[in-house]
Legacy VTK file of the C-alpha trace (Angstrom):
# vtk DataFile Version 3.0
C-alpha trace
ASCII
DATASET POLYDATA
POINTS 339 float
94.935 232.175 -13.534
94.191 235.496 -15.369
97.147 237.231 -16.946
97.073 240.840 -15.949
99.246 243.548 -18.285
99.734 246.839 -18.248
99.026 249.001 -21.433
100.897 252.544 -21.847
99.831 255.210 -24.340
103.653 256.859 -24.082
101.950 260.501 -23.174
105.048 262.696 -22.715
104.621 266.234 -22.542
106.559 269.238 -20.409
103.480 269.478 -18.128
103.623 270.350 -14.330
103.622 267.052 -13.131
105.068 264.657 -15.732
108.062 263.262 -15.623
107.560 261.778 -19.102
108.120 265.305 -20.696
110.518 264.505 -23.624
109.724 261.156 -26.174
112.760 259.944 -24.663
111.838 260.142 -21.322
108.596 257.819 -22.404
110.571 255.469 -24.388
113.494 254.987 -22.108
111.258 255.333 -18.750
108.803 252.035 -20.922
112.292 249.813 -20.913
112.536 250.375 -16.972
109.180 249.871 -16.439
109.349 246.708 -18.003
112.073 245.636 -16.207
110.125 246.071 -12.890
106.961 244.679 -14.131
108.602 241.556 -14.420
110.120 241.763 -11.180
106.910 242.254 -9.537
105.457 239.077 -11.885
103.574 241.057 -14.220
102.749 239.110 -17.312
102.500 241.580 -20.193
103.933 245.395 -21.293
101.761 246.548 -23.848
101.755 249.668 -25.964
99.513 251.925 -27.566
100.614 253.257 -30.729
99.245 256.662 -32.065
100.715 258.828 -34.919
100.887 262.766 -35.357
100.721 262.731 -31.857
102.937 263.126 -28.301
102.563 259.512 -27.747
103.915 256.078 -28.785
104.148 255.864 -32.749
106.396 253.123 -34.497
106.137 250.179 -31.650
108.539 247.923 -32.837
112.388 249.630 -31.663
110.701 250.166 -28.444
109.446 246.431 -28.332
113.055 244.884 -28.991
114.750 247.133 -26.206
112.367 245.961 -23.997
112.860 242.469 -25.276
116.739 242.636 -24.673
116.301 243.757 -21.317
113.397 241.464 -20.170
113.353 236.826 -20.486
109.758 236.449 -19.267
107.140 239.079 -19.637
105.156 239.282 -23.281
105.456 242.610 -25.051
102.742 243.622 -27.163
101.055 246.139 -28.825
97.238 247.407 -28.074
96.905 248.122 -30.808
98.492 249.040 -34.682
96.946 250.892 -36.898
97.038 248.663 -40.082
95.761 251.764 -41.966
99.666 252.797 -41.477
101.719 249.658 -41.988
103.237 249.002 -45.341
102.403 244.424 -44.683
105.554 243.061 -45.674
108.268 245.673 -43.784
105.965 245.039 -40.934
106.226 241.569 -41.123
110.391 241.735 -41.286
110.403 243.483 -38.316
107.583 241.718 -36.095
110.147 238.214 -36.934
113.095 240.326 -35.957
111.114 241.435 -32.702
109.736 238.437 -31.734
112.863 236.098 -32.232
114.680 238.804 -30.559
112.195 238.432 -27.346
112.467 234.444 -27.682
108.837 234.569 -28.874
107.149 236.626 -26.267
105.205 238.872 -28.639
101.950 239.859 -28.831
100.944 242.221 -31.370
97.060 243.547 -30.953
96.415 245.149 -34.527
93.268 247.029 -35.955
91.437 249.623 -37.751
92.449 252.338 -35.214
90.565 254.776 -33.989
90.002 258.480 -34.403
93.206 260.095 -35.090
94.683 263.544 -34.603
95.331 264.348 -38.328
92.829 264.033 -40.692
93.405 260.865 -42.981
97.002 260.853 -41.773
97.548 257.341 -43.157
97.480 259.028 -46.352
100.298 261.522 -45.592
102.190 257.796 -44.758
100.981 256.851 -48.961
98.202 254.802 -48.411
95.187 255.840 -50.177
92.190 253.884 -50.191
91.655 252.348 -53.043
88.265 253.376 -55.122
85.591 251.433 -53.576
87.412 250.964 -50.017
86.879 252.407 -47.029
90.089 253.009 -44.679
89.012 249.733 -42.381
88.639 247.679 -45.413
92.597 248.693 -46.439
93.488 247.862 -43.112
92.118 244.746 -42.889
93.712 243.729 -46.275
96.708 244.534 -44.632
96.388 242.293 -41.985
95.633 239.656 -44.089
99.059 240.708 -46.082
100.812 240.466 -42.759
99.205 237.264 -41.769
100.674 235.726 -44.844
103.842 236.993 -44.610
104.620 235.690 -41.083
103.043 232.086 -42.191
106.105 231.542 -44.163
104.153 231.790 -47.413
105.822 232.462 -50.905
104.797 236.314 -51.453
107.614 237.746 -54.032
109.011 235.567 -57.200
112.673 234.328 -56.765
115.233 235.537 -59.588
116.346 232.426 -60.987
119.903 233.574 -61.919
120.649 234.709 -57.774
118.889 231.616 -56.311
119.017 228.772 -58.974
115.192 228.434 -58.928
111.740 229.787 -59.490
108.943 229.766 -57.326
107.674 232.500 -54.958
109.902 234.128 -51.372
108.651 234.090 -48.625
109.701 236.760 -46.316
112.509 236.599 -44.163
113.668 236.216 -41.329
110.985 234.082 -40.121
109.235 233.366 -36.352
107.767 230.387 -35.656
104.293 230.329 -34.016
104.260 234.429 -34.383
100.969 234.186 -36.204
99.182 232.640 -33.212
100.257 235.409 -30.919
98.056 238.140 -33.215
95.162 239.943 -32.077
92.370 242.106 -33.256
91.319 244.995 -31.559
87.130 245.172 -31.934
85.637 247.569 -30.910
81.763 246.374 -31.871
80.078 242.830 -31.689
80.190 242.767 -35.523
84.081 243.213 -35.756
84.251 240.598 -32.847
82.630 237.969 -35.095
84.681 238.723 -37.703
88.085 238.248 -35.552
86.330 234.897 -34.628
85.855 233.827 -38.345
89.460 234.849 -39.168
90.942 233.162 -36.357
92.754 236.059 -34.385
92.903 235.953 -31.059
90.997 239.623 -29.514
91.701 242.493 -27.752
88.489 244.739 -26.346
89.354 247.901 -24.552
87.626 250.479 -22.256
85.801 251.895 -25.485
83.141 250.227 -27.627
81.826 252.122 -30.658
78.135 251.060 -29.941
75.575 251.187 -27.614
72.558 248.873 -26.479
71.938 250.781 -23.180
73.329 248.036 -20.807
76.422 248.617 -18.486
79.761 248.429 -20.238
80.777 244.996 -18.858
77.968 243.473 -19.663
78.060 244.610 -23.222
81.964 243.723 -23.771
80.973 240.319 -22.734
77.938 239.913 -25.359
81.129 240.886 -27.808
83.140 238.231 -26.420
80.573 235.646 -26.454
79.939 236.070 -30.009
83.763 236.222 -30.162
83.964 232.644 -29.191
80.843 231.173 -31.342
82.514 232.795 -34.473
86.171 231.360 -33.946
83.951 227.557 -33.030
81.665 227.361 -35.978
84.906 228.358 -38.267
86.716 225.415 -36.727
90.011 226.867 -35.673
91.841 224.849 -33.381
92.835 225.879 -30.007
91.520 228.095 -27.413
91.950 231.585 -28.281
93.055 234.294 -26.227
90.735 237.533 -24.946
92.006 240.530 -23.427
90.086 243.342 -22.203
91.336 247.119 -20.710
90.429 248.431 -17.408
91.811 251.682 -15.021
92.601 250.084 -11.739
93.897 252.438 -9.241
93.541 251.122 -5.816
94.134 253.590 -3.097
96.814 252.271 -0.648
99.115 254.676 0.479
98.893 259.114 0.794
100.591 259.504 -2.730
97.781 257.432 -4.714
95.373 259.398 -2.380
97.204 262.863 -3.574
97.191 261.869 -6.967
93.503 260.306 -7.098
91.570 260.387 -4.120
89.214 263.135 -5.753
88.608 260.225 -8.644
87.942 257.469 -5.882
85.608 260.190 -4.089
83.602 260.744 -7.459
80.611 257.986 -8.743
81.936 255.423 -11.439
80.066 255.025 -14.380
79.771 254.318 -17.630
80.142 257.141 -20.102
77.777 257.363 -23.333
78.637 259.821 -26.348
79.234 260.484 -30.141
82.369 258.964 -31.546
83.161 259.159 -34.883
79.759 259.581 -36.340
78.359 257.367 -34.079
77.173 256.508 -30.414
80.145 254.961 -28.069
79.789 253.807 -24.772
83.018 253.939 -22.428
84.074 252.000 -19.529
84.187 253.274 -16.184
87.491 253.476 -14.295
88.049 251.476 -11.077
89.677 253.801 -8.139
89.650 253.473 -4.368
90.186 250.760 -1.278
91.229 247.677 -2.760
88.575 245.615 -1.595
85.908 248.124 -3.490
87.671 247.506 -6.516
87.715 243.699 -6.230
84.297 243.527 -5.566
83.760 245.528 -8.477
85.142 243.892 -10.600
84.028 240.575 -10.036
80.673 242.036 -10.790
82.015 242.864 -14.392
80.966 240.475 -16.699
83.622 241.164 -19.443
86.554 240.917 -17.142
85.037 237.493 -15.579
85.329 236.393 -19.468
88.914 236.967 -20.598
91.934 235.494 -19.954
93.727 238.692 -19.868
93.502 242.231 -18.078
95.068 245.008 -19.536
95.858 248.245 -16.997
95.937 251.276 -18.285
98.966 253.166 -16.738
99.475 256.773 -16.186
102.854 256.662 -17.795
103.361 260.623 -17.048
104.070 259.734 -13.329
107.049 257.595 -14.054
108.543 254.259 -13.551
108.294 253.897 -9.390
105.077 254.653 -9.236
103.882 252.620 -11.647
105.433 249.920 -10.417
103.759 250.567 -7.407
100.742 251.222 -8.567
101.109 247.304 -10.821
102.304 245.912 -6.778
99.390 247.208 -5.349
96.964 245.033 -7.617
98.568 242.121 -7.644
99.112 241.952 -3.921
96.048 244.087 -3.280
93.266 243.149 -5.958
94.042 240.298 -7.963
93.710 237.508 -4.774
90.828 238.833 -3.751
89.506 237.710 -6.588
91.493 234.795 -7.300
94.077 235.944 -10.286
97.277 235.306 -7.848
LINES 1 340
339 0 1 2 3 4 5 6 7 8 9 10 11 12 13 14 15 16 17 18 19 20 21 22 23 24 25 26 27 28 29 30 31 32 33 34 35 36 37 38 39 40 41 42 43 44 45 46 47 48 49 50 51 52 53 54 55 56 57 58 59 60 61 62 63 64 65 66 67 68 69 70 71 72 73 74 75 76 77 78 79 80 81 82 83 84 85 86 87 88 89 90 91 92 93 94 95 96 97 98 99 100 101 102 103 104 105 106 107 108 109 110 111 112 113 114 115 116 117 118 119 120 121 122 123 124 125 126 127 128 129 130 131 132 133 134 135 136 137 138 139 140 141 142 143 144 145 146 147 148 149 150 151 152 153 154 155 156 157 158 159 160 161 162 163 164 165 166 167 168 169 170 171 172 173 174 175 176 177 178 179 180 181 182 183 184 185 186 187 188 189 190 191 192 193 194 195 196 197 198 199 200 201 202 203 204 205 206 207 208 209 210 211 212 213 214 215 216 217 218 219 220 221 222 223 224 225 226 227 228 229 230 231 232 233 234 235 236 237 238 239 240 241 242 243 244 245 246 247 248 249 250 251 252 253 254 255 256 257 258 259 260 261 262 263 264 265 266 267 268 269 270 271 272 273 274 275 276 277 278 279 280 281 282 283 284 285 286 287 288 289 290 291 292 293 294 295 296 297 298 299 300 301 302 303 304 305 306 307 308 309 310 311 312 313 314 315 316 317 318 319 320 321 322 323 324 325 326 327 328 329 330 331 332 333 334 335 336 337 338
């Protein structure tokens, strides 16, 4: 059966409207709504992380509370920006997450995307190096962090406190924590490359390139060459593939108040400039439930992965998202065979 998750950016603002006005409210309101999720038998709570902005930022605080309050639901992240992450603290406190959660995380990393401040992984202290470009830092983090979590020696031991030499590797450790990470891609290019290195991937509602065929159909060309990449390199296993989607079925007066106008309006794909080059976006899926089933099963993308992401409006608050997460699973998801 597909895994469906929902993904939250943590927008909080003091907006008419929002009930996520104050960071706390979004952080605190994220812990309930995890809670319910896996109530209702939703099988992920993901998060968006952003910096110099009124959304989610440092994931990982956020990602043990909900741990502590949840036993079966993975927590993840979609994604972190590696172009912010000093490795090797990151890796402490992924193990401290994860063994915290019973091993239930899932952390989606990446390049990141377009940010708010201008180079503001700089103002963090991480300047590219002469030569590299800000994705090629971030994936040399990753690789850092990959290490790290494998249990590999990174730092050398002082004989005189441990009685040997040889190299530490960082602690505490979580077992089977470096199967469980993903790389967000947004281009067939970057998709091969997660293949090669042998991370499972994440694909959202945005691809940074454009061939002039629907959005689905282009997500699962990236996926495709996903899956030759991680075969010829000869991993082992079946890896995992996620992909984001808006799913709002209409099913009651409030979803109609709140997006009727949206369901009224044609879906489509949406095609523009994104940093300094064409982007094509995924359309959003709103009305009767039915509409959106049959819909979907027309996407090619979401046929291909394991794993459907749903993109919450987190500003509405915890009930209704939990209604809105009730509504596809009982609604959507046997239609077209996920439940």
């Amino acid at each position: 059966m597909k895994k469906i998750g929902f993904l939250s950016f943590g927008h909080h603002q003091a907006v008419p409207g929002s009930v996520a006005r104050t960071a706390q409210d979004a952080l605190l309101q994220t812990v309930e709504l995890a809670v319910a999720a896996e109530e209702l038998g939703v099988d992920g709570a993901y998060l968006r992380v952003h910096h110099f902005a009124r959304q989610f930022a440092s994931p990982f605080p956020l990602l043990a509370a909900m741990a502590a309050r949840t036993s079966l639901i993975e927590l993840g992240t979609g994604v972190i920006d590696m172009r912010y992450e000093n490795p090797l603290y990151m890796a402490e406190e992924a193990a401290i997450t994860d063994l915290i959660s019973n091993g239930r995380l899932q952390l989606g990393l990446s390049r990141g995307s377009p940010e708010t401040a201008l180079h503001g992984y700089e103002a963090f202290g991480y300047v590219p190096r002469d030569g590299n470009t800000d994705a090629d830092d971030a994936r040399e983090s990753t690789e850092i962090f990959r290490t790290a979590i494998s249990g590999v020696g990174i730092a050398p031991a002082n004989p005189q406190m441990t009685g040997r030499s040889g190299l530490l590797a960082i602690q505490p450790q979580s077992p089977g924590l470096q199967d469980r990470i993903w790389w967000g891609s947004g281009t067939r290019a970057s998709a091969k490359w997660t293949g090669e290195q042998g991370m499972n991937l994440m694909s959202s509602t945005l691809l940074t390139e454009d061939t002039g065929v629907p959005f689905g159909d282009l997500q699962a060309e990236q996926i495709a060459i996903y899956r030759e990449a991680w075969r010829e390199a000869g991993h082992e296993g079946t890896p995992r593939v996620s992909v984001s989607r808006s799913i709002i079925p209409i099913v009651s007066d409030l979803d109609r108040h709140y997006f009727g106008r949206e369901a009224e309006a044609d879906a489509a794909d949406q095609v523009g400039y994104l940093d300094g080059g064409l982007a094509r976006f995924g359309k959003s899926y709103v009305g009767e439930p039915d509409a959106i089933a049959e819909a979907l099963a027309d996407d090619a993308a979401v046929q291909e992965a394991d794993t459907v992401l749903v993109t919450i409006p987190n500003q509405l608050g915890v009930d209704y998202n939990a209604h809105l997460l009730g509504s596809i699973l009982r609604h959507v998801a046997p239609t077209l065979g996920w439940r």
